[in-house]
C-alpha positions in Angstrom: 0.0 0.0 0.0 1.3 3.5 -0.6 2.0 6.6 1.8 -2.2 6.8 2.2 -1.7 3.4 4.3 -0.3 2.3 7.4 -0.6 -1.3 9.1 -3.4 -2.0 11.3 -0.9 -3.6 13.9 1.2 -0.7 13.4 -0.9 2.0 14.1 -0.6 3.9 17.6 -1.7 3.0 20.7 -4.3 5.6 20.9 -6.2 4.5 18.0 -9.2 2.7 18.9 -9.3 0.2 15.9 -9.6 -3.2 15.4 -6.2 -4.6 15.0 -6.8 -8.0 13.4 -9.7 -8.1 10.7 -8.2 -6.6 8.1 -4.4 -5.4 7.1 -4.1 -1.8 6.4 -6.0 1.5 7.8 -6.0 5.1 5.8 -3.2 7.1 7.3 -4.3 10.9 8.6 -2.6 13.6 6.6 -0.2 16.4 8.6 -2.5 18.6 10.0 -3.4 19.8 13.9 -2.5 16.5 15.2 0.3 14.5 15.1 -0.1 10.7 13.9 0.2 9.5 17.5 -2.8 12.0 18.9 -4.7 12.1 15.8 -7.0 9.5 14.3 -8.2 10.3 10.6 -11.9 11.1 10.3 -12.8 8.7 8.4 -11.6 6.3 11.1 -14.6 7.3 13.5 -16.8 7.6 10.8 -16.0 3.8 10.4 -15.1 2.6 13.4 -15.9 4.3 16.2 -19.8 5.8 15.4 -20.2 2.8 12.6 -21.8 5.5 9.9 -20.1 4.4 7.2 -19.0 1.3 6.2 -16.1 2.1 3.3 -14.4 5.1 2.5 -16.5 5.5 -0.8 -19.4 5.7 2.1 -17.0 8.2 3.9 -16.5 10.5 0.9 -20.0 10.9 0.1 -20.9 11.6 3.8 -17.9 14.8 3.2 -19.5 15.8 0.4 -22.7 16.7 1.6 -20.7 19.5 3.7 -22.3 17.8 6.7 -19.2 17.6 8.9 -18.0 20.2 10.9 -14.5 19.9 13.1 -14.1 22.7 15.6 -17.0 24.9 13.8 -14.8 24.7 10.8 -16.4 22.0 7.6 -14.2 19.8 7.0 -13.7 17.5 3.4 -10.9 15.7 3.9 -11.5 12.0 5.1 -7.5 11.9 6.3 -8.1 14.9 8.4 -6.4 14.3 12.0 -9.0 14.5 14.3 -7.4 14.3 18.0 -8.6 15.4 22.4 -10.9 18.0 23.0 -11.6 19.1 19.4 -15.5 19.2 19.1 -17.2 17.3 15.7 -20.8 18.4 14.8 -23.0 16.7 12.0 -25.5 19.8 10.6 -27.8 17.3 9.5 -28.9 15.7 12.2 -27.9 18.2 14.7 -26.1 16.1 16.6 -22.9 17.1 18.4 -19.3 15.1 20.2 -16.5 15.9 21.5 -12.8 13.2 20.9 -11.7 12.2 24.4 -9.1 10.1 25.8 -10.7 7.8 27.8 -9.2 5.6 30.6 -7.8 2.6 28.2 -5.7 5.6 26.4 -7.9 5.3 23.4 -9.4 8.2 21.2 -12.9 8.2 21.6 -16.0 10.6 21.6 -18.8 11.4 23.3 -22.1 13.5 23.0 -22.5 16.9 24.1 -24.8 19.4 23.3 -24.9 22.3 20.8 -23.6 25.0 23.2 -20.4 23.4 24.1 -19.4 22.3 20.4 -18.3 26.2 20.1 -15.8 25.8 23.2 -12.4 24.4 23.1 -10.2 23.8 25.9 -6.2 24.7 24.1 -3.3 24.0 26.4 -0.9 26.4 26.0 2.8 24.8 25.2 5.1 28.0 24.0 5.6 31.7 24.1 6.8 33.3 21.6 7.3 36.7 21.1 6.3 38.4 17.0 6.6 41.6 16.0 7.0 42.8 19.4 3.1 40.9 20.8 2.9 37.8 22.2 2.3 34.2 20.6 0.7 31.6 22.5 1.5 28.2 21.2 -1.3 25.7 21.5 -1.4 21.9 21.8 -3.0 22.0 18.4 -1.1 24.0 16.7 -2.7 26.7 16.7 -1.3 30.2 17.6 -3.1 33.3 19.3 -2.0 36.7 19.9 -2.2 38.3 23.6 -2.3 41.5 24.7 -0.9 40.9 27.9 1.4 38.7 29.8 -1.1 36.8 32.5 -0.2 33.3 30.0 1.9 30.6 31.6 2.6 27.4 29.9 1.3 25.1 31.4 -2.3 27.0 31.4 -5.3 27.0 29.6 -7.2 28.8 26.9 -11.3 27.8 26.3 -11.2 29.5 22.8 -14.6 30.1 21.2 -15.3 28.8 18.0 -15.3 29.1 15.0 -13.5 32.4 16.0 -10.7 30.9 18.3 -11.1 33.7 20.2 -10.2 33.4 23.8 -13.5 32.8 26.3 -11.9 31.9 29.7 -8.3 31.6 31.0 -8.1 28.6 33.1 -4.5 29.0 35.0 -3.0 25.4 36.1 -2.7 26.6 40.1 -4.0 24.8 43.1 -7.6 24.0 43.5 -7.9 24.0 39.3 -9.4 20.9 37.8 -6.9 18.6 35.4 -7.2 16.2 32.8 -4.5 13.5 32.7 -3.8 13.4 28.6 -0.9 11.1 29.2 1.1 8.3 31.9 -0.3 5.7 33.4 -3.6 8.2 34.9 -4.6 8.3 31.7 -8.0 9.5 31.2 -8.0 10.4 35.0 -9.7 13.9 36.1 -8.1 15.3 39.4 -8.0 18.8 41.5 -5.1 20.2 42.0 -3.0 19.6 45.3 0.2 20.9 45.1 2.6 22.0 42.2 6.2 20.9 42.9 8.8 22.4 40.2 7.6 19.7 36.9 5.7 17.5 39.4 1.6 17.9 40.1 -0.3 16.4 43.0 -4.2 16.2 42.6 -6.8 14.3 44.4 -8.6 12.0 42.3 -12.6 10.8 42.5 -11.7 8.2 45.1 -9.9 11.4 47.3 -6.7 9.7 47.0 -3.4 11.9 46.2 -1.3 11.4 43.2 1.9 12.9 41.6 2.5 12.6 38.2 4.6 14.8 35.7 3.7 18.1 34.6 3.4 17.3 31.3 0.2 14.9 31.4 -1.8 17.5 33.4 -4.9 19.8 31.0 -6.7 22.2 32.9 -9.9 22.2 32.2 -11.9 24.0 35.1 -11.6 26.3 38.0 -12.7 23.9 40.6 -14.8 21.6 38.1 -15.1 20.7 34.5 -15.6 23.6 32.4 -16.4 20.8 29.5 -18.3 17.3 29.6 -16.1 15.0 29.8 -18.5 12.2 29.9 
């Protein structure tokens, strides 16, 4: 198979696929999401909400315009789709957001029309251009501040379609986390203690945790500012 392809049994760990039925699976272009973090959308057309069966299905669902990712329409069936970035189907008015869930997999889940226009962005970079600020997002995308409250490490809910900046979550004691990576995967936490690249939270059992810096998304205050499930 050519570039388009990759090997089922060779496809990351974070794809939730069936491994064994069949030999190859279409490969998701470069995009928002690397190839690790970002299943192709006609992979959860096919395999995750089952509403096509083939990629001639997939096409013809595309183009009908009917897909939206992150308020934007999408035609691509390789398109990366990867966490937190919301998918809405204009047709049937119904609405999901990708999530990792607990087994490390990308998955989605329902939510409803209001929140498909928020994204949570983790900010990963400053960068200074033209003498304003650059925040560097998980996804690749890039927003312009006017001040200098932005920490790595924090979080922007951006509005959509405009990626416009709705709430500035700040990862600080007491703020609610998402565990995107290690062993907690899939976890949601409150925020304990921040030691240097180290964070403790308290999970849903009250229990305290450390794990790395890294793995940790804000995505509320004190709660969820998203469903999560």
């Amino acid at each position: 198979m050519g570039k388009d392809h990759l090997k089922r049994l060779a496809a990351p760990k974070t794809w939730h696929v069936k491994r064994k039925e069949l030999k190859f699976i279409t490969k998701s272009i470069p995009g928002p999401h690397s190839l690790d973090i970002g299943l192709p959308l006609s992979t959860f057309l096919k395999e995750i909400l089952n509403y096509a069966s083939t990629t001639r299905d997939v096409k013809k669902i595309l183009n009908t315009n009917e897909i939206k990712i992150d308020g934007k329409t999408r035609k691509n069936f390789r398109f990366p789709i990867g966490i937190f970035d919301t998918m809405e189907f204009t047709n049937t008015k119904e609405f999901f957001r990708v999530i990792l869930n607990k087994k490390g997999k990308l998955d989605l889940i329902k939510i409803k029309k209001e929140e498909a226009l928020l994204k949570p962005c983790k900010i990963i970079g400053k960068t200074m251009v033209r003498g304003k600020l650059q925040l560097n997002l998980f996804d690749g995308k890039n927003i312009i501040a006017d001040d200098h409250i932005y920490k790595v490490g924090d979080t922007l809910l951006l509005l959509l379609p405009q990626e416009k900046i709705n709430k500035h979550l700040k990862l600080d004691k007491n703020s609610t986390i998402f565990l995107a990576g290690g062993k907690h995967i899939g976890e949601i936490g409150n925020v304990e203690d921040i030691v240097e690249d180290k964070v403790i939270y308290k999970d849903s059992r009250g229990d305290l945790i450390e794990t790395s810096k890294k793995y940790a998304f804000v995505i509320g205050d004190n709660k969820p500012s998203i469903t999560l499930g």
